[in-house]
N, C-alpha and C positions, 0 to 999 in steps of 0.2 A: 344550340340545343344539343343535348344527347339525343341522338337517334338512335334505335330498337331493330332490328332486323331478324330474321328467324327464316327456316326453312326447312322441310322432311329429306331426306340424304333419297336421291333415286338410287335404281339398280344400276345408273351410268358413273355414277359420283360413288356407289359402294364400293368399299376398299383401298381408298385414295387416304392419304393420310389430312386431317384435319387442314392444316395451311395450303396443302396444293390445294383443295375443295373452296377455298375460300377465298382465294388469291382473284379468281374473276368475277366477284361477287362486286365488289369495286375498285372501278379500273384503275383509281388515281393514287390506290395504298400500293403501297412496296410491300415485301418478304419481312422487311425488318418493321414496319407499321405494326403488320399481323402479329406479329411474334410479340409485339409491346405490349396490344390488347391479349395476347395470348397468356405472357407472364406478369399481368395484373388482374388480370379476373374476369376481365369484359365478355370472356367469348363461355359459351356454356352448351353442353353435349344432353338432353336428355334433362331439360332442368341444374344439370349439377356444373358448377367450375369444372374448367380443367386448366391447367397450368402446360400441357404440353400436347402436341402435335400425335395426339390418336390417330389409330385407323379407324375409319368410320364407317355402319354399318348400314345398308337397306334400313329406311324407316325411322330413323333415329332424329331426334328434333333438335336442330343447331340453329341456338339467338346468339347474339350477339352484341353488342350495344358501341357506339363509333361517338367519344366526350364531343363536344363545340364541333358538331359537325353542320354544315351550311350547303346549300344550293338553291338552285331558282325558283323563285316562287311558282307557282302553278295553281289551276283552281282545282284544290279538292271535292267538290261538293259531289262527290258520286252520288246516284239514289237508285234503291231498291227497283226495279219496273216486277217481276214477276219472278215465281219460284215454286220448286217442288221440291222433292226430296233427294235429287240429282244433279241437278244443273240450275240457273240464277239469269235472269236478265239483269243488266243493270245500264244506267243513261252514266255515260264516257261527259264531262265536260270537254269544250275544245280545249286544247294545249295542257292537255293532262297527257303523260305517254301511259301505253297501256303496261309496260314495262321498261325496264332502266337500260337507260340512254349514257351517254358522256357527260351529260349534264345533269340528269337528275337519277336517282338513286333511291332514295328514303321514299320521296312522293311518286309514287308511279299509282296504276290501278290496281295493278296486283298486291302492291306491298301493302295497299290503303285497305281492300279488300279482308290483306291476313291479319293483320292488324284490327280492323273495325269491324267486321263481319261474323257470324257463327261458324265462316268458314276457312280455319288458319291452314289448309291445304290446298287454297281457291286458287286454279288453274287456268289458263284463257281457250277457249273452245276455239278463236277467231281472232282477228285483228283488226284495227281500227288505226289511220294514222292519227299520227301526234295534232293535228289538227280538225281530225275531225270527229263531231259529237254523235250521239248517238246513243243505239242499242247495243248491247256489245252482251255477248253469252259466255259465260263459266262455267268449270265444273269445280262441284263442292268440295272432290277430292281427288288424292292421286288415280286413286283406282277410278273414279268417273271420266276422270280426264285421257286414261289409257283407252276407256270404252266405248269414249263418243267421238274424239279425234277421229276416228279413222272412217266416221261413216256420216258425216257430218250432213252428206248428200243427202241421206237416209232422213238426216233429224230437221233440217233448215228447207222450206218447200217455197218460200219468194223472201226476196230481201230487199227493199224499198228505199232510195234514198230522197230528198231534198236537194236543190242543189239554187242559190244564184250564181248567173252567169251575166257576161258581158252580150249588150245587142240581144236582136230581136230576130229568132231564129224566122224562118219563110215559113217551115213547115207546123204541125201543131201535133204531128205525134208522130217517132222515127223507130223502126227496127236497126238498132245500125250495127255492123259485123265487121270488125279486120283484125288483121294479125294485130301484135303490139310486142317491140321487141326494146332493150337497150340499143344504144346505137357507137363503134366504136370511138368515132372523131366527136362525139359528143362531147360540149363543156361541162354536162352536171351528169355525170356517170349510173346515178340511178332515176334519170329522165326516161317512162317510155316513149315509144315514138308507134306511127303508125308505119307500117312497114308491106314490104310486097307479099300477095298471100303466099306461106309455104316457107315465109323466113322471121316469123314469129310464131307467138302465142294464138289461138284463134280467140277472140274477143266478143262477146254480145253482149247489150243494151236496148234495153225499152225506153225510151222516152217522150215524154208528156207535157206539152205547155202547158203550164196551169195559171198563167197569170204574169202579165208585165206594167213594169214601172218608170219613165222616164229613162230608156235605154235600157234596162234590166229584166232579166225574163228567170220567173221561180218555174223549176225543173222539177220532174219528177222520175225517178230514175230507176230501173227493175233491172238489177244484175241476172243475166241469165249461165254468164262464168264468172269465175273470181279471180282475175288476171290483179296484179302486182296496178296502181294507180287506173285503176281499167277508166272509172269514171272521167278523174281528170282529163285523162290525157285523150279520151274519145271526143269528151268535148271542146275541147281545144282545137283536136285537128279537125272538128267541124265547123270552126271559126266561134267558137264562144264557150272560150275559158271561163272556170267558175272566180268567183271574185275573191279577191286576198290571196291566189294562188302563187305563191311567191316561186314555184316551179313552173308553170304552166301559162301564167300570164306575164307581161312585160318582155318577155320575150327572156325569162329568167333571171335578168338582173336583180332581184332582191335575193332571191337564193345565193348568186355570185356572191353580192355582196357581204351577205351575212354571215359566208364564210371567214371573212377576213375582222369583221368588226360587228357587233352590235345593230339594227336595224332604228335610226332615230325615228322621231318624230315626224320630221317631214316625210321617211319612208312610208310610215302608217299614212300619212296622208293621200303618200300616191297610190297605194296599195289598197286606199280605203276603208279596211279592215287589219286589225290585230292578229287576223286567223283566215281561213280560206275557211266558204260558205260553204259548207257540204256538210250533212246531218244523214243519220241512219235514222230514219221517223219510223219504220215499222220490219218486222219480222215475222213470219207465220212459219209456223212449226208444225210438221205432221205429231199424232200426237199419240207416239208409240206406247204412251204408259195405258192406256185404256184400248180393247179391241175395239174397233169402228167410232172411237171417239173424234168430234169434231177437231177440228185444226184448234190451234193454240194462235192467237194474234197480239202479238206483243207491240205497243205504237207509246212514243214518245214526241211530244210538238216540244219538249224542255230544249228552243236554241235561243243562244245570246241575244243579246239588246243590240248588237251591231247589227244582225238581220232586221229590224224591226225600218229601217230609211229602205229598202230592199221590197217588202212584201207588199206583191198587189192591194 
């Protein structure tokens, strides 16, 4: 397929000349790649061709187009959840990244977003791993996204997740608090770990039995910070890893693995999932656009058919 790309030039990218700007847009083109789409027409400044390596301004709208270009499938199905005139919820499929990976490029959330959306400036407020679904918040534009970045405390009042896990936890609803740091002799480098307090991150979690199944227990999960894998890796070091967690459960060998090769079939088998269970089912938002207006509760039940063997 030909793929489509496009982008508004920041204040960090103004002044740079057209090819350096574009050189980490995708990682797998060379200098001379650029330069081919460059002096054939592909790349375009503001609507118009350019055939050469411009300096490039604040603001200025840079597409692109990359002939038989391929990468890996993903589910695009993003949907609308809620919206104003500022900012967008929108439900992340699992194994959609929210932005461009080594692997995928063209299908991300962002690029599906500028592409298919009213919003060809749509920003990420937040992040969601590549495998996990949910609620996931935008801003509609540059200037939204300068605005709500930095007070996002301000904007987001609870964040809600789902989660199965392995085993049948004792308790039926936990405060639970530790540091969470990388760790150095670690095999999977951006593994957290639970660590002595004072030599990580501080970490908290609400959590909620809400129902188990033949070994399996649906989690209900209230981030009270937003630590780097906070979920996962909490649950894990409380003896129950979420399922399909190819970092976190098996003691990490599917992550090893899939460094090196492709994860078969029988992987999926052992792993029991194509994805790690973990959903962002709800978000409540203070609702700064109105004085004294009620909260904003944005909730999403839209996860796979793999959870469905899983739920009480």
């Amino acid at each position: 397929m030909d793929a489509q790309f496009s982008f508004t030039v920041t204040q960090r990218q103004a002044s740079q000349s057209l090819l350096d700007c574009l050189l980490p847009c995708i990682p797998y083109l060379n200098a001379d790649q650029w330069l081919s789409l460059l002096n054939s027409g592909h790349i375009q400044v503001d609507n118009t061709a350019v055939r050469e390596s411009v300096v490039i301004a604040e603001g200025q709208l840079v597409s692109y187009t990359v002939p038989d270009y391929q990468e890996a499938e993903v589910d695009t199905n993003w949907r609308l959840l809620w919206s104003n005139h500022e900012i967008a919820a929108i439900h992340k499929p699992s194994n959609l990244p929210v932005n461009r990976t080594t692997r995928n490029v063209y299908n991300t959330l962002i690029q599906l977003l500028r592409r298919e959306s009213p919003w060809p400036e749509a920003h990420l407020l937040h992040r969601l791993d590549l495998e996990t679904s949910g609620v996931l918040l935008v801003a509609q534009t540059n200037a939204m996204a300068k605005q709500y970045q930095p007070e996002l405390s301000r904007l987001i009042k609870r964040k809600i997740y789902h989660a199965i896990v392995y085993g049948e936890p004792t308790w039926q609803a936990l405060e639970y608090e530790c540091d969470l740091s990388t760790l150095a002799d670690s095999p999977i480098r951006c593994q957290m770990h639970k660590v002595v307090n004072g030599e990580g991150k501080k970490s908290k979690t609400g959590f909620k039995v809400l129902g188990q199944r033949a070994g399996f227990s649906l989690i209900q999960c209230e981030l009270f910070t937003g630590r780097k894998h906070q979920i996962r890796a909490q649950l894990a070091s409380l003896g129950h890893p979420i399922v399909g967690d190819k970092i976190y459960s098996l003691n990490g060998e599917m992550y090893l693995k899939r460094l090196e090769q492709p994860l078969s079939a029988s992987d999926d088998l052992k792993l029991l999932t194509s994805h790690h269970l973990l959903h962002a089912c709800e978000v409540h938002l203070n609702n700064i656009w109105q004085q004294d207006g009620t909260d904003i509760i944005i909730q999403d039940r839209d996860v796979s058919e793999q959870w469905t063997r899983f739920l009480p």
